[in-house]
Residue, then its C-alpha position, 0 to 999 in steps of 0.5 A: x597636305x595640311x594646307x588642303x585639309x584645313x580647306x572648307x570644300x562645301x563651296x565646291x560642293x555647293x557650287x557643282x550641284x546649283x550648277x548641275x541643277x541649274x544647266x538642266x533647267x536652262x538646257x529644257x528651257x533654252x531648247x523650248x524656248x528657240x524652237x519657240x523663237x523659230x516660229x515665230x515673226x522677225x519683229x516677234x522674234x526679235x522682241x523674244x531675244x531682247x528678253x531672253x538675253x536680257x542677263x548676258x548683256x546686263x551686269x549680274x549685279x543687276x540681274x541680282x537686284x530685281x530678283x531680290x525685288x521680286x523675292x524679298x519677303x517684303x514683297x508679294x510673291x515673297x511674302x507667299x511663296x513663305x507664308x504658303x509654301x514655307x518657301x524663300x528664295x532669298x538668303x537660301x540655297x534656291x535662291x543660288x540657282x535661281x541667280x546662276x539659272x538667269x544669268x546662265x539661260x541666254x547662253x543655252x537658248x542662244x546656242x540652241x537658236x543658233x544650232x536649229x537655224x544651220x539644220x537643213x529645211x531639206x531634212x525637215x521637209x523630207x520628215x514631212x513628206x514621210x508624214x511624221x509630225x512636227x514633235x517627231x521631226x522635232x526629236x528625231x532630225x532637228x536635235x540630232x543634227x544640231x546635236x553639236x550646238x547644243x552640246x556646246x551650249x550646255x556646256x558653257x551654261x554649266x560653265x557660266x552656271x558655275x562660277x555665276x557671282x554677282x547675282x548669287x552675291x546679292x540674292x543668296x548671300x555668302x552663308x558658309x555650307x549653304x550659300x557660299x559658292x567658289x566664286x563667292x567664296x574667292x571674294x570673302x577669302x580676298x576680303x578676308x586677307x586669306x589670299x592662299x585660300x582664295x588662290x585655291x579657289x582660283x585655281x580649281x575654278x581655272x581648271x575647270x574652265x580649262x577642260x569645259x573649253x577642251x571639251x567645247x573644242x572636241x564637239x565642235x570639231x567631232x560637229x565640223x567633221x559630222x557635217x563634212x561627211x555629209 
């Protein structure tokens, strides 16, 4: 007891709302972005992928890099997001979910893709005979029936979201109760020598890894017999 009570838990905090925020911008983005993908041409759509997965394939350190690039208050963008907006990305709290956003969004868009391309065109052409529209038909019969595919790729972005390193390291830094995520903190502890704390981290972050997979298991499963049944 006296082990968890000297424990600083603001890296969980820290960690739960970049991960939250950031799987709601990538779930709004992910879906816009493959019904986007959808429409268009082979050679369109594959140049569309390449950028888009971009972060998945590439070390997150590197993700991390250009966006330091990009936001460094010795750059445009940085210097006015700051002298206009008061605003820095770099060292600062967004500046954590901006790095778990971009590493975590390929997971999402391409759950979704994957999700809208097993939909049955016959259900799309039935809402067209009965003269819905595009955005209807969108909402109310795509959506639902990929309904399984999304829910599992919110799922593993909030997961990926979650314990994001590389990028978060480079771009935000390790600021106690500000920055420092269970991830980031897992490595300040082992640098540290603190190896009981750091092993505290790794167990809540395996426990949650854990019951995100349970959960993916469930709703592929409940997708598999929705699918059955019809």
């Amino acid at each position: 007891m006296d082990f968890l009570a000297s424990i600083d838990l603001s890296p969980l905090l820290i960690s739960l709302k970049t991960a939250i925020i950031a799987t709601v911008v990538a779930f709004f983005g992910g879906i816009a972005c493959a019904r986007w993908a959808m429409k268009l041409k082979p050679l369109s759509k594959s140049i569309l992928d390449g950028i888009l997965n971009l972060p998945l394939v590439l070390p997150p350190t590197v993700a991390g890099f250009l966006l330091l690039l990009l936001f460094s208050l010795k750059r445009p963008l940085g210097i006015y997001l700051w002298e206009h907006y008061q605003f820095k990305v770099v060292l600062s709290w967004p500046g954590c979910v901006l790095a778990a956003t971009i590493v975590a969004f390929p997971l999402m868009y391409r759950n979704a893709r994957a999700a809208f391309e097993q939909v049955d065109v016959n259900y799309i052409y039935a809402g067209r005979t009965l003269g819905l529209s595009e955005w209807t038909i969108f909402r109310k019969v795509v959506i639902p029936v990929a309904g399984p595919g999304i829910a599992s790729g919110t799922i593993l972005t909030f997961a990926r979201a979650l314990g994001e390193y590389g990028a978060t390291s480079m771009l935000a830094g390790n600021i106690l109760g500000k920055t420092r995520t269970m991830a980031v903190a897992i490595a300040a502890e082992v640098s540290a020598q603190n190896y009981d704390v750091a092993g505290f981290w790794v167990i809540v972050l395996v426990a949650i890894a854990f019951l995100f997979i349970f959960a993916i298991n469930i709703i592929t499963m409940h997708g598999i017999s929705k699918i059955q049944r019809w």
